[in-house]
Each structure stands twice: as structure tokens, then as C-alpha cells.
C-alpha positions in Angstrom: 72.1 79.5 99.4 72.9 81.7 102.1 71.4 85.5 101.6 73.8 88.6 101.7 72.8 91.2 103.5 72.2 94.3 101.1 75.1 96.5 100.7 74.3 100.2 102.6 75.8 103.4 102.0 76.7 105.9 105.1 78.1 109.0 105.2 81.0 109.9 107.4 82.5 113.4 107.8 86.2 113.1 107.6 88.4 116.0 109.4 92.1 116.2 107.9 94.5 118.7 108.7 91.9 121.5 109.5 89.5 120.8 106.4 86.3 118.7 107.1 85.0 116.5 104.0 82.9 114.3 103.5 82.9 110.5 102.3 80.4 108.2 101.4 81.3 104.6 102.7 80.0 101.0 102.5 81.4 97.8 103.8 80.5 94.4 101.7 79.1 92.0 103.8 80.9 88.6 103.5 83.5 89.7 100.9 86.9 90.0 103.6 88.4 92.9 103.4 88.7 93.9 99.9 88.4 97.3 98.6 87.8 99.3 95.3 86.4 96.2 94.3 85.1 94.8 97.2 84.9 95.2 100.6 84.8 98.5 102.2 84.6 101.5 99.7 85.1 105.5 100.2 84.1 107.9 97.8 85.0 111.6 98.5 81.9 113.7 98.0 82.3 117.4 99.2 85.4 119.2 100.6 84.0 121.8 103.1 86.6 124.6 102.6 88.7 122.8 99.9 88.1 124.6 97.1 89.7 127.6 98.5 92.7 125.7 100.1 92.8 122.1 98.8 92.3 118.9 100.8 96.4 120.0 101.8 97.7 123.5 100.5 99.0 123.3 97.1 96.2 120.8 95.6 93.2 121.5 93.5 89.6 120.0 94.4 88.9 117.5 92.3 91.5 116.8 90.0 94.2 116.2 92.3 97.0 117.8 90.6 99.7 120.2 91.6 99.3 123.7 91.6 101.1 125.2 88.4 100.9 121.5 86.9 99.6 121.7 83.0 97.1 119.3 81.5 99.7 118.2 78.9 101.8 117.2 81.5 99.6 115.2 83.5 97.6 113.6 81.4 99.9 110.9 80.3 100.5 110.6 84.4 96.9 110.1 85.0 96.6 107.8 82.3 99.6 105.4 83.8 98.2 105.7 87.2 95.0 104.5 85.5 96.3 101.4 83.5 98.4 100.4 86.8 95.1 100.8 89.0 93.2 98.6 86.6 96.5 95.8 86.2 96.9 95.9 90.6 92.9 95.3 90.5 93.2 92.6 88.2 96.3 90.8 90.7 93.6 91.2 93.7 91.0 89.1 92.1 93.0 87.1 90.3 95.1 86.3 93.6 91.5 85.8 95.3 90.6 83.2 92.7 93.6 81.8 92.7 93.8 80.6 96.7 96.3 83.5 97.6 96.6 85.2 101.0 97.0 88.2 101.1 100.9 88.7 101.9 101.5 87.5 98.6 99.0 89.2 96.5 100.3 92.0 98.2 103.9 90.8 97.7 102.7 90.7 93.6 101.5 94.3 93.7 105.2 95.4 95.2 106.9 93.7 92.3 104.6 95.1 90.0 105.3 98.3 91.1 108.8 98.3 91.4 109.2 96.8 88.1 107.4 99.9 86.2 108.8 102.0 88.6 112.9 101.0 87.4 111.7 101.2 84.2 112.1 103.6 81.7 108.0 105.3 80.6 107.0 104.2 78.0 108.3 100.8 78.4 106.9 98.4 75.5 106.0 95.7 78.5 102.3 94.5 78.9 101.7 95.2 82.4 98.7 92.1 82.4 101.8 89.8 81.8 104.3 91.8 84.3 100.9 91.2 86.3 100.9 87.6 85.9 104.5 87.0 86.1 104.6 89.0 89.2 101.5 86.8 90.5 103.8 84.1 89.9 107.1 85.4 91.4 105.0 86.2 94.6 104.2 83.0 94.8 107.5 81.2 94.9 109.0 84.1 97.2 106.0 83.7 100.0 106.0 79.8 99.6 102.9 79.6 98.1 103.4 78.2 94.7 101.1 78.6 91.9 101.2 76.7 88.6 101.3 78.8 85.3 98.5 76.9 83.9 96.3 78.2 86.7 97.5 81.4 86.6 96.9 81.5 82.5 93.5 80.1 83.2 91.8 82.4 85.5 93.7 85.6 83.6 91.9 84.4 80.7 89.0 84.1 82.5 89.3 87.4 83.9 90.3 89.2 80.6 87.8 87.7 77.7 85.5 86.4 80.1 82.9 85.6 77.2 85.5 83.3 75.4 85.9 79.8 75.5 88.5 78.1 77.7 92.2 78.4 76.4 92.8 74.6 74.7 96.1 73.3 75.5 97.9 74.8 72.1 100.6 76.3 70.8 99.3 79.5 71.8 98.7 78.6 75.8 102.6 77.0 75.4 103.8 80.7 74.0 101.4 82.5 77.0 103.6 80.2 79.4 107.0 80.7 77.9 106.1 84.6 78.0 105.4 84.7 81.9 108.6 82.1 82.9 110.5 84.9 80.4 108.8 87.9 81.8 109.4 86.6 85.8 113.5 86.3 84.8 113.5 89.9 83.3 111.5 91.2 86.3 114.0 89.5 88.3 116.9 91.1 86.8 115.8 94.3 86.7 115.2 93.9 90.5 118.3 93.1 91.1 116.4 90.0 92.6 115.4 91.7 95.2 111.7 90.4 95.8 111.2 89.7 99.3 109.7 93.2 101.1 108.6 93.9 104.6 104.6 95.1 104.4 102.5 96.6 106.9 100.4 94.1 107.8 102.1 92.7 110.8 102.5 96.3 112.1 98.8 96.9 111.5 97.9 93.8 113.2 100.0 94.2 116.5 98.5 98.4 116.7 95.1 96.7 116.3 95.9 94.4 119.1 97.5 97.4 121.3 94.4 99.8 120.6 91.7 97.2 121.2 93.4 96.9 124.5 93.2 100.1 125.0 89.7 101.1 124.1 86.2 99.6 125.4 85.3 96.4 124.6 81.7 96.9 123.5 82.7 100.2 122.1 85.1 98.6 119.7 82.7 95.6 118.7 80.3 98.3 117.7 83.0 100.3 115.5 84.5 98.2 112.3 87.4 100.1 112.6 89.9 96.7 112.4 87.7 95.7 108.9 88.5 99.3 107.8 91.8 99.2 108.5 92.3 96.4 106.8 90.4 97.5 103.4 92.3 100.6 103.7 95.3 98.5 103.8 94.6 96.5 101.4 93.3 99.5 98.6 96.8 101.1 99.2 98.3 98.5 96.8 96.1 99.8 94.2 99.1 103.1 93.9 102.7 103.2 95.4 102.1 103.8 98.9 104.1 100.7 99.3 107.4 102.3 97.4 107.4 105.8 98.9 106.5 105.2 102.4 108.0 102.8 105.3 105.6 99.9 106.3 105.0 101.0 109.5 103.9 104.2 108.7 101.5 103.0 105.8 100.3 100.8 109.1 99.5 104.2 111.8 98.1 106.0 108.5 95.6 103.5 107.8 94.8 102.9 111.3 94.1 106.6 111.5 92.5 107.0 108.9 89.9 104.3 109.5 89.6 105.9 113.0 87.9 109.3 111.8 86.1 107.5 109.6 84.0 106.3 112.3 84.7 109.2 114.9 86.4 107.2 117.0 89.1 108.4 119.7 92.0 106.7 121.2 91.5 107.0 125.0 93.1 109.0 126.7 94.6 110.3 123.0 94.2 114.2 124.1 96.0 113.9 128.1 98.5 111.7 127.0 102.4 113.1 126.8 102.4 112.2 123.4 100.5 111.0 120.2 99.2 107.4 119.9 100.9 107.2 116.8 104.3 108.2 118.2 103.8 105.4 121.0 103.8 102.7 117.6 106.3 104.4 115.5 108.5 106.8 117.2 110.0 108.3 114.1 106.4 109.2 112.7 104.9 112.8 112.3 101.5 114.3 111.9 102.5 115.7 108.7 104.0 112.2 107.2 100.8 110.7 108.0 98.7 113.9 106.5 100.6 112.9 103.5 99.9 108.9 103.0 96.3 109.9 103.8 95.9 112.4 101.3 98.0 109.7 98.8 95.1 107.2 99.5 92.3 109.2 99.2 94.0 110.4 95.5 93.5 106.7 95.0 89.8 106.7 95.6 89.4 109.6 93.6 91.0 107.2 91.2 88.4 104.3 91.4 85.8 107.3 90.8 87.5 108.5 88.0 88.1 105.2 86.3 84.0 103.7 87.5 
């Protein structure tokens, strides 16, 4: 059996919008490009300055929530965003055992989302089965079909992983009828509308431009493509994907991964214009403050919930 090589810690000192802070990061050996849990991980540590001014003006140090925002009202949030984190985790490595690339696992996480978010709080829906039914919506809508019996099995697996496996029953036959019931609802609710445009492509065509750009052995040396792509990828974990266009999600990542490592564009500070305006022309500093700061929140998250 092949060793894995032991999974480090390093600290990087992240400077957004005028505040330096730092984050603790570590990238999986041989696990992809998985995230929360798996693959590369951030943890925000410190906030040099934040306490006085927020990671962005208007947001408190450690809990995250608006200024002037009660505890009685955000509780309940903080619990949804919770359960959701857990349920999106649980269609990552459920999709992962399951065979899935990731277009439709991340195709899975958009319909889950978008089904709780044209819903009415507090829906009496069981988000593991909106989970699995959106596993296997994603499935027919990317071509990559997945039988429910396979789906049942390893979500059985996942959830009482100390139980037996499911016998073919009256009980399995009721699990199936609920996710072929549950998909038709989701559809309708939808307005079966399913298929999305995510950021991936975009990401992988900037990654192409910027390697082209920078030095060769400077950019084998820097795992800023793997970081981009956990970032990516740990997005799904909150609604990055519902608020913000995909190409944006795509220069945000990208940027984001590059001050993890301290890396520069070259040429970034002579040039007429921004990198990031050269990929997306309708993209501002401030938009992409804003989708950072929204995936760091989620981080803080996986702390939180850990």
C-alpha cells in the first residue's frame, strides 16, 4: 500500500482590502481537490487590525455577523447555514463515492440550494433527502446517471455508518419512492430549471491564461491551480453559486488562492488595467472583496461546526 505523505500545516498571511490576517493552511496529499473535508483547508487565525474595523467595515471579528444584528435573530440563521453546510458536505462525499465528477456534484449543490432557497423557512423537507434527490437530479441533467439503489446505499453508509446494510424491504422500496417523489417536487418548484453555468470552465481557461503568463518553474513551485480549485470547490459548501455570476466566483477564487501563496501576476502593477478586468470586464475590486470575504465566512463555518 502506497504511504501518504503526512499532512503539514503552514501559515500564510493573507492581505484583503487594507487588513492583513492570517490563515493556517494545509493541502491533502493525494485526496484531489477537496476541501473542508479534504483537500486543501484554511482556517482564519488572527485579524491584524480587525477587531477595530472588521475583516470589511461593518463586520465583527469572529462571529461574522452584521453590525446592529441581535443574537435572536441570527441564531436561527447560523443554525440553517449549519445544517445546509453539513447536507452540501454530505453530497461531496457521497458524489465522491458514488463515481461523480465534479460538474455534477457541483450541479447537486446548486439544486440543493436553490431548492431551500424558493422555499419558505421553516420548510418541513429533510434536506438528506432534497440531498439525495438532488444527487440524483444532477445526475440525469449532466448525463451521468446514478441508480437510486446506489445512491440509498452509500447515504446509508454515510449516515448510520455502524448499521448493517439496508436489506431489500419495504422500508428501502419507501426510501426510493421518497427520492423519485422528492426529485418531481424539487423539479416543480424549480420551474425545471436545473441545468446552470458554474465556474469551472472560466477558472480553467484563467488558469491556462495566467500560467502563460507567469514563470514556468515559478508556477510549478506555487500550488496555486490546486488552491484554486479547493477554493472552488469549498464555495458550494454556502450560496456563492446563487448570489454571484460564475465568472466572477472564477477571478475571486483565483485571487484569492494567489495571496495565499504571495504570488503576483506579472506585470499586475504596470499594466493599464487589472488582471481581473482582462478575464471579466464587468468585474470590480469591491465585488471580488465581497465573494472573498463570503468564502472565508464559510471557513469560519467548518471551524465553528469542527
Amino acid at each position: 500500500m502506497e504511504r501518504k505523505a503526512p499532512t503539514t500545516w503552514k501559515w500564510l498571511w493573507v492581505h484583503h482590502d487594507g487588513a492583513a490576517f492570517a490563515v493556517q493552511s494545509r493541502l491533502h496529499p493525494g485526496t484531489g481537490h477537496r476541501g473542508p473535508s479534504g483537500g486543501l483547508s484554511l482556517k482564519l487565525v488572527h485579524g491584524e487590525g480587525s477587531r477595530r474595523r472588521g475583516l470589511l467595515t461593518g463586520w465583527q471579528c469572529g462571529t461574522m455577523e452584521p453590525d446592529g444584528a441581535s443574537s435572536d435573530q441570527t441564531e436561527p440563521r447560523s443554525a440553517e447555514n449549519k445544517t445546509h453546510f453539513k447536507v452540501t458536505r454530505f453530497i461531496m462525499e457521497a458524489g465522491v463515492k458514488l463515481g461523480l465528477r465534479p460538474i455534477p456534484v457541483a450541479t447537486a449543490c446548486t439544486i440543493y440550494h436553490r431548492f431551500f432557497q424558493a422555499t419558505v423557512a421553516p420548510a418541513p423537507y429533510d434536506p438528506y433527502l432534497v440531498a439525495m434527490a438532488a444527487l440524483y437530479l444532477a445526475g440525469k441533467v449532466e448525463e451521468q446517471h446514478l441508480r437510486t439503489r446506489d445512491i440509498i446505499n452509500v447515504s446509508h453508509r454515510y449516515l448510520h455508518p455502524q448499521s448493517e446494510p439496508l436489506e431489500l424491504d419495504s422500508h428501502f422500496w419507501e426510501l426510493r419512492d421518497s427520492i423519485v417523489q422528492c426529485e418531481l417536487l424539487m423539479l416543480r418548484v424549480l420551474g425545471f430549471r436545473v441545468s446552470f453555468q458554474h465556474p469551472h470552465k472560466y477558472l480553467l481557461h484563467y488558469l491556462l491564461s495566467l500560467k502563460q503568463w507567469t514563470n514556468r518553474h515559478s508556477w510549478e513551485r506555487t500550488p496555486v491551480s490546486a488552491a484554486a480549485w479547493a477554493l472552488l470547490q469549498d464555495s458550494y459548501h454556502g450560496g456563492l453559486c446563487l448570489r454571484y455570476l460564475p465568472q466572477h466566483v472564477a477571478v475571486a477564487v483565483l485571487h484569492l488562492a494567489l495571496q495565499c501563496y504571495g504570488a503576483e501576476v506579472p506585470a499586475h502593477t504596470e499594466a493599464e488595467r487589472p488582471w481581473w478586468e482582462v478575464f471579466s470586464e464587468d468585474l470590480t475590486k469591491a465585488q471580488i472583496d465581497q465573494i472573498v470575504l463570503d468564502l472565508i465566512q464559510i471557513y469560519t463555518l467548518d471551524a465553528e461546526i469542527s
